[in-house]
N, C-alpha and C positions, 0 to 999 in steps of 0.2 A: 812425344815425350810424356811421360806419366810425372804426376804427382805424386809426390815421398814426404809423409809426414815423419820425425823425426822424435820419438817419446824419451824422457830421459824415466828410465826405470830401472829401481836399485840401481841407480850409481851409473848404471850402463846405455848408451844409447839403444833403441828398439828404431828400427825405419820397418812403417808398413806405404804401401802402396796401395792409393785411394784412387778407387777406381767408379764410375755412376753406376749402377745398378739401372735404372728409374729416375724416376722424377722424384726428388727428395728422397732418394738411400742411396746410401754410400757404403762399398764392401771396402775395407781393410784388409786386406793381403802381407803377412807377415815376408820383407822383401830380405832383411837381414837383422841380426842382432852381433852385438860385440863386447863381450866380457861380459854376458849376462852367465857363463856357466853350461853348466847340465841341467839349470830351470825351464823345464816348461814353458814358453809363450804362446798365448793362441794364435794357430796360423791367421784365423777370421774372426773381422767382427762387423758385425754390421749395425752404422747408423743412420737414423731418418730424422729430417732435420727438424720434424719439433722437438727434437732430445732423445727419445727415446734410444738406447744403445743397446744391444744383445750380441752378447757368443754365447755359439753353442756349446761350450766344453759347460758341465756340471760344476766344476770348482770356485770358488769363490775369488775373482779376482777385481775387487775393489782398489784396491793398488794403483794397478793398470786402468781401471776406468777414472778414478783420481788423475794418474800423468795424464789420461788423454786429454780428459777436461778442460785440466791448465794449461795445454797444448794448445786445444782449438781457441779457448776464451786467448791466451796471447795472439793468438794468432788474428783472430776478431776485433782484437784493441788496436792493429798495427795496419787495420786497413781501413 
């Protein structure tokens, strides 16, 4: 059974699937999205766990690394 991170972005949920890459990186696999639209989500991203986060797509998506953020930090206050 994998691991489904659940982002709330614009409004809509985003589920990616975290999957270990390595030792400290974590790839994001875009698993489903629901009423996000015709917008664009990056299918990947990937994080290592001193913080650093990267997708590949060119576009600015501060937004999305925003929800992830507050994602992981709840997620890290509830364990």
């Amino acid at each position: 059974m994998a691991f489904h991170l659940t982002i709330n972005y614009r409004g809509a949920p985003v589920i990616y699937e975290v999957i270990v890459q390595e030792n400290n990186v974590y790839q994001l696999h875009l698993h489903s999205k629901n009423n996000a639209g015709d917008e664009y989500i990056p299918e990947k991203i990937i994080i290592r766990q001193k913080g650093k986060i990267w997708i590949s797509d060119m576009d600015n998506y501060d937004e999305l690394i925003d929800a992830l953020t507050h994602e992981i930090i709840q997620f890290g206050s509830q364990t």
